[in-house]
Structure formats: structure tokens, C-alpha cells
LUMLOGU-125425 format. One line per 10 residues: number of its first residue (from 1); their letters; for each residue x, y, z of C-alpha. Coordinates in Angstrom, 3 decimals, decimal comma. Layout:
<pts>
NUM = A = X:Y:Z  ...;
</pts>
This chain:
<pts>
1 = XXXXXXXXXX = 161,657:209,573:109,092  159,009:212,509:110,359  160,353:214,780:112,136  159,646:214,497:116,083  156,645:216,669:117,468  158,223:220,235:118,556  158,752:220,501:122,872  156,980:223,670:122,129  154,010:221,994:120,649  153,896:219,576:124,094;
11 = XXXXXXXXXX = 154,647:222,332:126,543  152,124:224,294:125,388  149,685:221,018:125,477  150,422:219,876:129,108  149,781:223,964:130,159  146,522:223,718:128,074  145,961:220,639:130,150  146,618:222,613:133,179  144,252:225,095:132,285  141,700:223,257:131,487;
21 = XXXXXXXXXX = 141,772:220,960:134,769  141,773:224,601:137,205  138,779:226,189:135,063  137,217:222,439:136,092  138,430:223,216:139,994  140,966:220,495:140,195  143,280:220,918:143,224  145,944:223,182:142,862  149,080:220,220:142,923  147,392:218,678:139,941;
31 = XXXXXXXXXX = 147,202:222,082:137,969  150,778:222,689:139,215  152,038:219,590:137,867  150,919:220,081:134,394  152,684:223,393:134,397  155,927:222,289:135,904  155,992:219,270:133,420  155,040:222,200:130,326  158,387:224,091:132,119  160,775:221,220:131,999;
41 = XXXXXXXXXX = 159,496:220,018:128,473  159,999:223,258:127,036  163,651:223,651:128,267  164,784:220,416:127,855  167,617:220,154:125,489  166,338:216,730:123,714  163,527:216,102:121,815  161,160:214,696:124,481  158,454:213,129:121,732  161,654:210,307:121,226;
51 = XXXXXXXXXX = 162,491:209,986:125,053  158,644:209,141:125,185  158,925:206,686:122,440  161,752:205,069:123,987  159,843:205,362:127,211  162,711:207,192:129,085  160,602:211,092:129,250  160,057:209,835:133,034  164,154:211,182:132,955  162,602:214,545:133,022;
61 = XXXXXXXXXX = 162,213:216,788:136,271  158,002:216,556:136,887  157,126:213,486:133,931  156,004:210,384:135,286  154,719:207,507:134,187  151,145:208,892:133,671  152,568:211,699:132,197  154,386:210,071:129,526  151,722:207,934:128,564  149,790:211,343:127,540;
71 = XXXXXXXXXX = 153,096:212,391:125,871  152,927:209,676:123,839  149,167:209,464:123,082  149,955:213,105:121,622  153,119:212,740:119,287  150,920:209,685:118,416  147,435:211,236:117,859  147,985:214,594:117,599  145,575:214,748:120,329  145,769:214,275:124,697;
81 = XXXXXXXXXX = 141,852:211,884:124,966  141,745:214,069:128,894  141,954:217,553:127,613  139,763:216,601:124,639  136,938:215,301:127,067  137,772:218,572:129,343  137,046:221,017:126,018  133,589:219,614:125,742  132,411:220,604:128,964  133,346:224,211:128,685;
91 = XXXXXXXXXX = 132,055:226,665:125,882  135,026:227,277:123,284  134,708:231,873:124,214  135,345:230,851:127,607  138,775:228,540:126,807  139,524:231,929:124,584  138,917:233,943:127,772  141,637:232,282:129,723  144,169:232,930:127,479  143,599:236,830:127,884;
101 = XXXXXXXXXX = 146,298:238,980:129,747  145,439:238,804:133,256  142,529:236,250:133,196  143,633:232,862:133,209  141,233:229,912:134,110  140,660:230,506:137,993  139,898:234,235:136,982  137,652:233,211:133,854  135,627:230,247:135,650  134,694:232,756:138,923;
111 = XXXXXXXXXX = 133,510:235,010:135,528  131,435:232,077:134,500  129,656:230,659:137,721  128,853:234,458:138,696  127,734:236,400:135,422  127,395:233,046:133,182  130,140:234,614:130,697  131,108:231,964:127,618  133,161:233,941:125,265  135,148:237,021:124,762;
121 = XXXXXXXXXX = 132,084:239,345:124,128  129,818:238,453:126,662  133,419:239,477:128,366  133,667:242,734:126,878  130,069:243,735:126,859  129,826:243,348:131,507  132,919:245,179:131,720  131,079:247,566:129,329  128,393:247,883:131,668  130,716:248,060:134,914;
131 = XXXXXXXXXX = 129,376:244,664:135,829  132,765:243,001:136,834  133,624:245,101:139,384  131,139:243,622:141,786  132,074:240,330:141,163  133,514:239,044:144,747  137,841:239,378:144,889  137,952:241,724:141,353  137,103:245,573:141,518  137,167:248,532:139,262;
141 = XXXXXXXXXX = 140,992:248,203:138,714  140,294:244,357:137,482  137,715:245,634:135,394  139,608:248,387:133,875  142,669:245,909:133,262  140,240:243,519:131,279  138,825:246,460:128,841  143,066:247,275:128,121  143,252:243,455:127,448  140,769:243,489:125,138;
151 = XXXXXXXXXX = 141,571:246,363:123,611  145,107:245,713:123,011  144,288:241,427:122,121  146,947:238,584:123,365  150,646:239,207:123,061  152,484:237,797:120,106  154,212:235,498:120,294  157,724:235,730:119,894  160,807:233,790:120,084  161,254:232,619:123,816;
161 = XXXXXXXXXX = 163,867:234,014:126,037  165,870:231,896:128,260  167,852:233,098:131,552  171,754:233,623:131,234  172,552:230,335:133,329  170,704:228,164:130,852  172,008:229,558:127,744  175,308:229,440:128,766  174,653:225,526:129,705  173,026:224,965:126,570;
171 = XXXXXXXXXX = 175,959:226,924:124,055  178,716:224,881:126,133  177,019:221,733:125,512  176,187:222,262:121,571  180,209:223,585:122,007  180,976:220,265:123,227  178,796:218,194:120,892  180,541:219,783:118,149  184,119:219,401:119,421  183,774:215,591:119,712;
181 = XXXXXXXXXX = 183,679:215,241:115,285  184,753:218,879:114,128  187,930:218,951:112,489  191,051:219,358:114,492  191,865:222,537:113,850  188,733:223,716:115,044  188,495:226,832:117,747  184,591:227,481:119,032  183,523:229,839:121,159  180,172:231,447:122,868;
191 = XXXXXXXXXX = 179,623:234,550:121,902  176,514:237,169:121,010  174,696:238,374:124,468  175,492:235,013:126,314  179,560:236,069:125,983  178,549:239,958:127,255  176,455:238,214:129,933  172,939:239,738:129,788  170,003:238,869:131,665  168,425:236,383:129,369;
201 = XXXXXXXXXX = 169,254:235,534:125,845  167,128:234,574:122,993  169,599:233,257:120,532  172,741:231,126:120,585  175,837:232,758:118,588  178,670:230,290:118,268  181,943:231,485:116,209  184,325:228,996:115,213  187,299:228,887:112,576  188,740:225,855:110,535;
211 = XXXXXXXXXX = 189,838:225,047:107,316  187,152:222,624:106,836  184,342:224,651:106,830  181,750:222,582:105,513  182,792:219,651:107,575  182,542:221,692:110,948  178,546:223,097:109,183  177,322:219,578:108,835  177,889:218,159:112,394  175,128:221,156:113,319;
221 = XXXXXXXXXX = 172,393:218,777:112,715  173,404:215,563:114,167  173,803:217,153:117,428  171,041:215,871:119,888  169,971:219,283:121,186  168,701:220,313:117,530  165,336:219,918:116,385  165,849:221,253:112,517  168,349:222,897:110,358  167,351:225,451:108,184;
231 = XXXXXXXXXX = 170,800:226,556:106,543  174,326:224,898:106,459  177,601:226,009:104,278  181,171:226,939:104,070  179,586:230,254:106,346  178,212:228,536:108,976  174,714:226,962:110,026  171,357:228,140:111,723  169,278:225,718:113,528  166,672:225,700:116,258;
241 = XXXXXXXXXX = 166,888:223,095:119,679  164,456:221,110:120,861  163,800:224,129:123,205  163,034:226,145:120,293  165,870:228,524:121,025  167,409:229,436:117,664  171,843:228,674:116,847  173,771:230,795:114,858  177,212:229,276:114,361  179,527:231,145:112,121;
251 = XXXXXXXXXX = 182,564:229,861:110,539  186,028:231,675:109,345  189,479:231,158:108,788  191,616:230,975:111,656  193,383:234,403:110,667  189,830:236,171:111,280  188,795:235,188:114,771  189,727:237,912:116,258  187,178:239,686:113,514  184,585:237,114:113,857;
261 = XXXXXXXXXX = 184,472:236,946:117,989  184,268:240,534:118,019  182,078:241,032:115,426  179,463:237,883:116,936  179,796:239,431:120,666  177,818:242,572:119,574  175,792:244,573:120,922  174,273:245,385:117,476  174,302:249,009:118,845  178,439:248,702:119,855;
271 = XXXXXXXXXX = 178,740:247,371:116,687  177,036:249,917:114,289  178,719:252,954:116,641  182,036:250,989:116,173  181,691:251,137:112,075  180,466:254,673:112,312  183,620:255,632:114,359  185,626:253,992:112,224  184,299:255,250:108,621  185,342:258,351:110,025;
281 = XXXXXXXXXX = 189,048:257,088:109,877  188,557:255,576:106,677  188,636:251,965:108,045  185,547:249,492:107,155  185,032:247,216:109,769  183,436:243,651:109,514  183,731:240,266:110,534  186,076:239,050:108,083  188,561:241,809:108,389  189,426:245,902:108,819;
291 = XXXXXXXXXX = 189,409:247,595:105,636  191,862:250,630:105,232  190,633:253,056:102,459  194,193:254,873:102,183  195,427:251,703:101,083  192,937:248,765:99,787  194,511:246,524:102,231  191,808:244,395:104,181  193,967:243,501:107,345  193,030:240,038:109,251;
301 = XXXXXXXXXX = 192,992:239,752:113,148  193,780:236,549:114,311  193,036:238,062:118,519  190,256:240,143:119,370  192,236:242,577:120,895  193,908:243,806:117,518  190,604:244,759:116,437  190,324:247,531:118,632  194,186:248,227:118,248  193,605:248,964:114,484;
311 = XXXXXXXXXX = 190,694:251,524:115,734  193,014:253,650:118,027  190,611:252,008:120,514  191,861:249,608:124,085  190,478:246,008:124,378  186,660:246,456:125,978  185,650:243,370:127,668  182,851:242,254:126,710  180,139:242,618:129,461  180,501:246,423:128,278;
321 = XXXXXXXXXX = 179,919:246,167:124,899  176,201:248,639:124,940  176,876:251,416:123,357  176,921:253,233:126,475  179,628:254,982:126,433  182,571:252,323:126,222  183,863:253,580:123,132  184,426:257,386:124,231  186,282:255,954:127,321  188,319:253,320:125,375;
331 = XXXXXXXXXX = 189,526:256,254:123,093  193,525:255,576:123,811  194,426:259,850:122,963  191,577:260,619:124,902  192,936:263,316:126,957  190,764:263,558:129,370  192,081:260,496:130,424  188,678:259,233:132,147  189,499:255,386:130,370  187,089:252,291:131,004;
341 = XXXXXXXXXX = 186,878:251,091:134,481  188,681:248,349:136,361  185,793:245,749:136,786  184,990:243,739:139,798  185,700:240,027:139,910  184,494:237,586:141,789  187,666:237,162:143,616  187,408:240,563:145,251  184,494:239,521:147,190  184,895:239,120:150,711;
351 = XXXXXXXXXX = 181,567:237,905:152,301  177,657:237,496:151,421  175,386:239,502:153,610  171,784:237,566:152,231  171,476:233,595:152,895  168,426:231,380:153,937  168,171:228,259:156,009  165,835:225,512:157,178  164,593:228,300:159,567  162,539:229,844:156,779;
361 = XXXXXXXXXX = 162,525:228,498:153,257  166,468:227,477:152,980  167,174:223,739:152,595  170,483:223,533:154,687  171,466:224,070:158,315  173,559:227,224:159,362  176,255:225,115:159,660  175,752:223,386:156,148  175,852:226,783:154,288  178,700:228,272:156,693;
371 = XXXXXXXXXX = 181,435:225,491:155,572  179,807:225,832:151,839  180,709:229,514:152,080  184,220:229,263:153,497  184,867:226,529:150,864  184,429:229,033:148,784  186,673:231,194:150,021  184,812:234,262:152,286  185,713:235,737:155,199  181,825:236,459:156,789;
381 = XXXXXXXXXX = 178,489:234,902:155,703  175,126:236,935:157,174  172,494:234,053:157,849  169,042:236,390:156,750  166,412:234,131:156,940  162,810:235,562:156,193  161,030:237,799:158,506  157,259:236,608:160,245  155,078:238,311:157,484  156,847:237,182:155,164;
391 = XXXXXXXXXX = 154,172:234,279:153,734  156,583:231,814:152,493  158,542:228,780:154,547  158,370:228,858:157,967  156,936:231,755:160,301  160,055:233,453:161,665  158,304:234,718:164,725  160,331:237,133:166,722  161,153:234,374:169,780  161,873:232,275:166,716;
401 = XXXXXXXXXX = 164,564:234,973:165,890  165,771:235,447:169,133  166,777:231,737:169,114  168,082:231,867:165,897  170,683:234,748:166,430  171,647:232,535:169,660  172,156:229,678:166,755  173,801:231,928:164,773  176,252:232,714:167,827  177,081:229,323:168,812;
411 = XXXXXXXXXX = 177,805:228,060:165,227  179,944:230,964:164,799  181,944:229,839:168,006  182,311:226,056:166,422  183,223:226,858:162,747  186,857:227,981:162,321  187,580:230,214:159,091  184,418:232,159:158,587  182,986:234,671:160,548  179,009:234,397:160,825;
421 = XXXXXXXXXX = 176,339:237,086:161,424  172,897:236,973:162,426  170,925:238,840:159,818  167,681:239,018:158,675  165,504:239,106:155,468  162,845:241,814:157,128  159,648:242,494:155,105  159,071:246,102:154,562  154,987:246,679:154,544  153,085:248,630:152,599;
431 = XXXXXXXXXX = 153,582:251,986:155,323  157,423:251,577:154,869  157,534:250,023:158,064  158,985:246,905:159,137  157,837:243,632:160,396  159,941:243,439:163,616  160,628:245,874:166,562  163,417:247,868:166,297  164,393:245,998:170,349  164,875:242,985:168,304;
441 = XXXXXXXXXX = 166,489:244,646:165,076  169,393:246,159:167,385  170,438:242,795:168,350  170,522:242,218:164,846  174,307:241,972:162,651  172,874:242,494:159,496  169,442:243,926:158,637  168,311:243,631:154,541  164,750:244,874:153,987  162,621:244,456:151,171;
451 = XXXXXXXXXX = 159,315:244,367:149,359  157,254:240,725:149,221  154,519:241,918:148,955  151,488:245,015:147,568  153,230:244,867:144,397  151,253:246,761:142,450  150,600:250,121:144,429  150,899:253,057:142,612  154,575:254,884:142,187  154,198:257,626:144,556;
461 = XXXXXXXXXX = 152,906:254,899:147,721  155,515:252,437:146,539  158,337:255,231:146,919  157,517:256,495:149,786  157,125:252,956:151,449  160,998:252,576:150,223  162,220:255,593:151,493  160,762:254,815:154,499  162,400:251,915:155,054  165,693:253,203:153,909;
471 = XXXXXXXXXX = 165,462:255,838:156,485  165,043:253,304:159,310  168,407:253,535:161,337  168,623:249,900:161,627  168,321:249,010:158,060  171,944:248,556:156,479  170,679:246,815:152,891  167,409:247,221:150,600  166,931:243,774:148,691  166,087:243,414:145,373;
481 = XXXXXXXXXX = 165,071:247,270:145,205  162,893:246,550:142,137  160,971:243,345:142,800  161,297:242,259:139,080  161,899:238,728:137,990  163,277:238,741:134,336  161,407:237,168:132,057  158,446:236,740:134,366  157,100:239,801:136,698  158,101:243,435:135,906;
491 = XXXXXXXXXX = 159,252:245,996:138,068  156,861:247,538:140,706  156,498:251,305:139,970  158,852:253,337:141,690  160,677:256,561:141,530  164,354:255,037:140,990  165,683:258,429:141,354  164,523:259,265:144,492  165,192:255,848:146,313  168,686:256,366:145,196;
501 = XXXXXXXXXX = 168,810:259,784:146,581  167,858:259,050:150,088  169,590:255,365:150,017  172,761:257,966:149,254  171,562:260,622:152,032  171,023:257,913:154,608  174,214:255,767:153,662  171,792:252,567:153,270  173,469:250,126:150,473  170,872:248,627:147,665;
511 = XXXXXXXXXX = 171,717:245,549:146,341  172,574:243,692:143,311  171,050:240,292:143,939  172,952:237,413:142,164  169,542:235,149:141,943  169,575:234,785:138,079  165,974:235,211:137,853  166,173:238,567:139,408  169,325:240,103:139,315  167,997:242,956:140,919;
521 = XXXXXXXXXX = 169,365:245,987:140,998  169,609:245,528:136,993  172,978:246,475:135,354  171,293:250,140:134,396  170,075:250,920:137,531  172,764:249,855:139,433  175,048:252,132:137,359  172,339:254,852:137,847  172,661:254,180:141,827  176,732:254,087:142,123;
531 = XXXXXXXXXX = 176,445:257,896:139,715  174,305:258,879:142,648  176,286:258,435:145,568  174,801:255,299:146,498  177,054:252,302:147,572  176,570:248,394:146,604  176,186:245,340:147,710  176,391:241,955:145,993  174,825:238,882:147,385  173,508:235,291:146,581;
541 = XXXXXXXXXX = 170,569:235,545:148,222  171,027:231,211:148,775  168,509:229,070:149,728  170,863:226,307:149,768  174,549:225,367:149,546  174,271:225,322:145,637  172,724:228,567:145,094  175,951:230,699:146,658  177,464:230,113:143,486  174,934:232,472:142,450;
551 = XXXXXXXXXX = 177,415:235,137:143,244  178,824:234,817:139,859  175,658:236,355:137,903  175,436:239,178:140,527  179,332:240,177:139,726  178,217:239,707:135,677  175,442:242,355:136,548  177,822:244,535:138,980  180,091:244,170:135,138  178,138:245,449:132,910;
561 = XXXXXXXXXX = 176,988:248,482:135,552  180,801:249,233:134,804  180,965:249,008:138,848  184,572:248,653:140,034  185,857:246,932:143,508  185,538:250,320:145,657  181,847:250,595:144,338  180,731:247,169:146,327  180,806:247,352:150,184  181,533:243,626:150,595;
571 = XXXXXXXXXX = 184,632:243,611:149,008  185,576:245,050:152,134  186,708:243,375:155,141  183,604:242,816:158,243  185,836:244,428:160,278  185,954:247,780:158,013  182,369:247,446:156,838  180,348:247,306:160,295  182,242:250,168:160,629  181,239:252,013:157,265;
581 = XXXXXXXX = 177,380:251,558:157,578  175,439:253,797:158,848  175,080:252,350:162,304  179,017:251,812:162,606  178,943:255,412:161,273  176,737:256,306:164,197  178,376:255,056:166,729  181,502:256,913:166,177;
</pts>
């Protein structure tokens, strides 16, 4: 039987489709539709050319019925008959020019109906002649943006990357899969960057040990999530899902899995300044064993821990594993005796100081996410709902907040066990100030400010609108300090150093937020930021009773920042942190 058209290969048909139907000025929901139906196809776990066939791709988030019928028509045809009849009425340069950095159709179609440009030269030749900076909404900085493009060409492409949460999902099930046939002496585990728990992963490493092998190497491809297999032996197999995320499952004896999980977690960089510190004792290390020169013996380690042991070295966990110093500090006759850090776990957090309700853009009441948050066991939950400029949800106006902190109040009188705070998510604009009055702010529990919006002023502006916000005397937090969202925006410019300087001066925390899409401070910079005087705080930022559990990717960051419980104010108590900020430090 053929082999089932790749999701890849109908993602990126249904965002062609989405393309093509906003360069012909379809509404926006329609163009949104086709791209949230390329999103889901692409990260779907099961080949969605078969659900199609069997008529069940309507089980994915944003496919219906029309959908799948074009689904269909294309693992069929090789061909979707609407974005065929959409090509011909546009010139082929100007489909080209949409797929340019920074373009896209809306962008390319304005191009077209003001300075008739078809094609990539036409393109380059106006911005040439300085013609596209007149063109109504662009500018010079547009202009100059579209010369780089062209200069530098389209990205390549490159394996995709896929955010912590899902990888993990996606290794446990393929873990699972496995389990149900492998042989019974069979021990799998996640490991590679999803084990050390990194901001997005673009591989799948999966370490197991059995006698059997090639048994264990053959179940690889029956497994529903895989599309092909392109190797498969006594060592292991390599295979690529349906998401087109690529698997790496190595097999060993069951004497070596201490070897082979330590060897499969990585970093590549721990790794190579692991063998290099060990040459140096005359050991060879790999994942089958520790070689000792002095005596030929290869010695087996059936826990991970007894790798290290045989390198002089204590156990690093995993979420360290950089090259970044771990091995210096895990020295055990180091006798300095700095050692590695006692990490923060998610049971040393008290409270979370950023959640949204129905009175912005969250989808529960203040009393829904309250009892969600004592279930899971804190002490205080701030309710920070967005401020009025902020664009998105609901217009928080300031009487709007005023009835909200008396909302706030009352719930906090009904619901026994928690302890609730009226907060709020304040936009800081592009002057560094913010978007209420400092009357209302005072009456506030919990202040966080951050950026929404202006991304993309230039580093000094952007750091002195920060440090103007961190000096305001009612600001406690600064969320997301960076604005990036992995995988999909970068950072705004700013001068790191400096914003951690005067967050330290002022005694304003910066945050680490949990949202796995941001997860912002990242695990550099908040180490940077905690060298620097500056204190942390982890939160969910929840829009709804699931989300809080999005603690858990915040703490993974706060990890690998090698950030210990005294380094994270909410590990505290409300009692001694109102007192600890900078307006409890005030008042005193």
C-alpha cells in the first residue's frame, strides 16, 4: 500500500489556501480557519490523509466537513480544485512575493492594487527606487526590511520545532504505544532535551534496554504516530511522526542504562566537556560503558547516578545538563566547596501573583479559578486581569476595576483556604508609563506591568520605557520582561543588563512566566537576573482553570536558571512577601 500523503504536505496546502483566499480579500475568519486547520494538521499525531479516508479528520480541532472533503480531494488528486482556481487569478511573482519574510498576502496584494507589482523584481526594483515607502501603512523602515529580505532570500527550511508540553505528550504516548507489545523486560524512558526540559524540542530521544532487541526495534513502525521508518536493528530505530518530528529510540542491555540515559539526555556540549574531563583521568566515556585505561576494564552502569560516581563527579539532574558550569560545581574534591544548587520544586510554591478572568480575556469566574488554585494546594492567588489599553478581551476601564477589586474582596470573604488579591495586568506604554492612575494603583494588592504593545522600538526607547516602569513605586512585578514567544516572535530589543540593574536598585521582581509559549524570563536570563541582585517570581499567567498547571514549565525554566527556593519571592508566605516588596519595604 502507498504510503499516506505527509501532514506536512496538507498543512502547508490548507496555509497556501489561506494565503491565497486573503491576497483575494476574503474575510479574516475564513483566512483564519485555513491556518488553524494547517496548525492542528501539522501537529496531529496520526496521519490525517487516513482519518480523511475513513471520513473521521472532522475529529480534528478546526476540520469540518468542508474541510475534509478538500483533504481528501488532495491525498486523492494531488491537487485542492479552490486553490487551483485561486492561482489563476493572481500572477505566479506575486504568490512568490507572499512567501517573502515580512510580506505575506495582505502586505503583497496592498503592493499590487497600489504600484501593480507581479513578481519578485518588479518588488525589488520600487524598493530600489524608494517607491514603497509611500505606499499608505508601510514607510522607509518597511522598505528597508523588504531590500534585507531580498537580499538574504526565504529561510530554509528546517526540521520543525515543537514546544516542551507537546513533545513530552507525544514521547509518553510513542512510550506507551511501545510498552503495550515490547518484551517484558523492557525499561523506556524520555530522554534528549525533552528529559532536561528545554523550551521546544526538535527531536524525540527514547532509551530503552531489553534482551530482545530486535523485537522492541520492530514495534517502531506499527505505532500509529509514525509516518516512515528509515532504520531498525538490534541498536535501535529512527523514524519520523505524522507531525514530521523525527524518533530516535536507542536500545541496550539492561546493565547499561545508566550509560545509555545519561549518554541520550545530553546536552551534546555536557557531553563532549564530560569526555574531555574524563580523558584527562584516563576514563573513555560512552553510552555503552566507562572505559578505564589503567586497566582495560569497560565498567557497565546499570543507574545513572554511577556514571558520574566513576567520574569523581555528584549526580546533576538533568535540567542542568548545558555545559554551563555544572561540571566545575559537581566536582566532589572541589574545595571551594561552591557544589550545584538545591533546585526549586513545584512544591515550594506558595501562591500565583498573574491570573485572568471573564473580566478581560480569562474564561472562568474569580471564584472558578480561586477553588482551582487552592485545589492545588496555594495559600494566595492575585486575580490580574488586563489593564484598559490593553486591546485584547474586554476593556478593563478603571470603574470596571474599581468593581472588580470590590469582587475580588467579597469572593475572598466567601472562599475558605485561599487568600485572594486584587491585582492587575497593567500595560506599560511606549513613555514607560502606565495605563492607570497611580489613585487607583494604590488600592491595588498586586500590580504586574508589562509590554503589549510598540514591539519593535529601538533598544535604547524600549529600555528606558522598562526602567521606567520598574521605577514606578507601585509596580511590584514586570511580566514577561522580554515579550518573546518561542518558536514564534523574538525578543524586543532591550538592554537586559540594565533592566536588571534598576529592577535590583528598585527591589521590583521580573518574572518567569510559566505560559509554555513564552516562558519568559528564559532560563539564561533569569540566571543573569538572580547574579544581579534581582529577585523572582514564578507565575501561570492562567486564562482559565487548566492553564494554572502551567506552573510546572515556569519551575522547569526557574531549573535550568539553577534558581533555588530563596531566589523566587512566592515561595514565600503573603504575609512575609507584602512585606518584602518594595511598597511593604516602604512602609516600614
Amino acid at each position: 500500500m502507498a504510503a499516506e500523503l505527509p501532514n506536512s504536505t496538507i498543512a502547508d496546502a490548507l496555509e497556501e489556501l489561506g494565503d491565497l483566499y486573503e491576497l483575494d480579500g476574503a474575510i479574516v475568519h475564513r483566512v483564519l480557519a485555513y491556518r488553524t486547520a494547517a496548525r492542528s494538521v501539522r501537529e496531529s499525531p496520526v496521519s490525517v490523509a487516513a482519518l480523511a479516508r475513513a471520513g473521521k479528520a472532522t475529529q480534528i480541532a478546526g476540520i469540518g466537513a468542508t474541510l475534509q472533503e478538500k483533504i481528501l480531494a488532495l491525498a486523492e488528486t494531488g491537487v485542492i480544485p479552490a486553490a487551483e482556481k485561486l492561482r489563476a487569478k493572481f500572477p505566479p511573482g506575486l504568490i512568490a512575493i507572499t512567501r517573502l519574510p515580512g510580506l505575506g498576502p495582505k502586505r503583497a496584494r496592498l503592493l499590487h492594487s497600489e504600484l501593480g507589482i507581479e513578481d519578485i523584481e518588479q518588488l525589488r526594483a520600487a524598493a530600489l527606487a524608494q517607491k514603497l515607502r509611500d505606499v499608505r501603512g508601510l514607510g522607509p523602515k518597511f522598505e528597508a526590511n523588504v531590500l534585507l529580505a531580498l537580499q538574504d532570500g526565504a529561510p530554509a527550511s528546517s526540521a520543525p520545532r515543537v514546544l516542551l508540553p507537546k513533545a513530552i505528550e507525544l514521547g509518553q504516548a510513542l512510550i506507551v504505544g511501545l510498552r503495550e507489545s515490547a518484551p517484558r523486560d523492557a525499561q523506556l524512558e524520555l530522554a534528549g532535551s525533552a528529559r532536561r526540559l528545554a523550551d521546544s524540542v526538535k527531536d524525540i530521544d527514547i532509551i530503552a534496554t531489553t534482551a530482545e532487541p530486535e523485537a522492541l526495534s520492530g514495534l517502531v513502525a506499527d505505532l500509529e504516530q509514525i509516518e516512515s521508518v528509515s532504520s531498525s536493528g538490534p541498536a535501535g530505530a529512527r523514524a519520523r511522526t505524522h507531525s514530521g518530528i523525527s524518533v530516535d529510540l536507542r536500545i541496550a542491555l539492561p546493565a547499561q542504562h545508566g550509560n545509555l540515559l545519561q549518554h541520550f539526555t545530553g546536552s551534546g556540549r555536557h557531553n563532549a566537556a564530560l569526555r574531555e574531563g574524563a580523558v584527562r583521568r584516563g576514563l573513555h566515556v560512552s553510552e555503552y560503558g566507562v572505559l578505564n585505561d589503567a586497566d582495560g576494564i569497560s565498567r557497565t552502569c546499570a543507574e545513572e547516578r554511577e556514571v558520574y560516581e566513576l567520574l569523581g563527579l555528584a549526580w546533576i539532574e538533568p535540567e542542568l545538563r548545558e555545559d554551563r558550569g555544572e561540571l566545575e560545581a559537581a566536582v566532589l574534591s572541589d574545595p571551594s566547596g561552591a557544589g550545584l544548587p538545591e533546585l526549586i520544586s513545584q512544591q515550594d510554591i506558595r501562591g500565583d501573583l498573574h491570573s485572568h478572568t471573564i473580566a478581560s480575556d480569562g474564561r472562568n469566574t474569580i471564584g472558578e479559578m480561586a477553588k482551582a488554585a487552592r485545589e492545588l494546594g496555594y495559600e494566595y492567588l492575585a486575580i490580574t486581569d488586563h489593564s484598559a489599553s490593553h486591546g485584547f478581551g474586554n476593556d478593563v476601564s478603571p470603574e470596571e476595576l474599581r468593581r472588580q477589586i470590590e469582587r475580588v474582596k467579597e469572593a475572598n470573604s466567601a472562599i475558605e483556604g485561599i487568600e485572594l488579591l486584587a491585582g492587575s495586568e497593567v500595560n506599560i506604554l511606549p513613555d514607560g508609563s502606565l495605563d492607570y492612575e497611580d489613585e487607583l494603583l494604590a488600592q491595588l494588592d498586586w500590580v504586574v506591568a508589562s509590554v503589549h504593545t510598540s514591539f519593535g522600538m529601538a533598544e535604547q526607547a524600549m529600555t528606558e520605557r522598562m526602567i521606567t516602569a520598574i521605577e514606578h513605586p507601585l509596580v511590584d512585578a514586570i511580566g514577561h520582561p522580554t515579550g518573546r514567544m518561542i518558536v514564534r516572535r523574538e525578543p524586543y530589543a532591550v538592554d537586559l543588563e540594565a533592566v536588571f540593574a534598576a529592577a535590583a536598585r528598585t527591589g521590583t521582581l521580573l518574572e518567569i512566566n510559566a505560559n509554555p509559549d513564552r516562558r519568559d524570563l528564559s532560563d539564561v536570563n533569569a540566571r543573569a537576573a538572580v547574579r544581579a541582585g534581582v529577585r523572582i517570581v514564578i507565575d501561570s499567567d492562567a486564562h482559565r482553570i487548566a492553564t494554572l498547571a502551567n506552573m510546572r514549565w515556569g519551575i522547569a525554566t526557574a531549573r535550568r536558571a539553577w534558581l533555588r527556593k530563596e531566589d523566587v519571592a512566592n515561595t514565600l508566605p503573603w504575609a512575609k512577601l507584602r512585606k518584602q516588596r518594595k511598597r511593604g519595604r516602604g512602609k516600614r
